[in-house]
C-alpha positions, 0 to 999 in steps of 0.5 A: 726124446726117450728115457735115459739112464736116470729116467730107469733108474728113477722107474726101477727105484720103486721106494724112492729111496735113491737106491736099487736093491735086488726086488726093485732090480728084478721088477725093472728088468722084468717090467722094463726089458721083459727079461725073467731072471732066476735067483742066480741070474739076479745076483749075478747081476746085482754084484755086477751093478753094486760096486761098493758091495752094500746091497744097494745099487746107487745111481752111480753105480748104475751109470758106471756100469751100464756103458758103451765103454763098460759093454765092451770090456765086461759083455763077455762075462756076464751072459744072463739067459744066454744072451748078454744083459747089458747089452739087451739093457743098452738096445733098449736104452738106444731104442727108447731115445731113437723115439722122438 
């Protein structure tokens, strides 16, 4: 079966310390999706994902908002590259577990 959402953020979380911060989030994006964002792109983002607003991006902040219920609410704000992140993130996400 393909990765799921722990399994990235496990590959993402490069210090092991439970917790994604801005470089650890901007090298998953790029190694995992090939996505290059700007210095924009990235705070966007790491705002988006870190609900508490400590610079830090738990698991479960991860989880809440990388979602089939959250894309569908949140897609149309946040277009990174003129495409939507998320839904980039779930594609890959779906395309991963569609491997057996």
């Amino acid at each position: 079966m393909g990765k799921d959402l722990k399994q990235i953020f496990d590959s993402w979380d490069i210090d092991k310390s439970g917790f994604l911060d801005a470089s650890e989030i901007i090298k998953g994006v790029k190694q995992g999706l090939g996505i290059c964002l700007s210095k924009e792109e990235l705070y966007i983002l790491t705002d988006y994902l870190d609900k508490d607003g400590d610079a830090r991006v738990t698991y479960q902040e991860f989880s809440q908002k990388i979602s089939i219920k959250d894309v569908a609410k949140q897609s149309e704000r946040y277009m990174i590259s003129n495409f939507c992140f998320i839904e980039q993130l779930l594609n890959c996400w779906y395309s991963l577990n569609s491997e057996s």
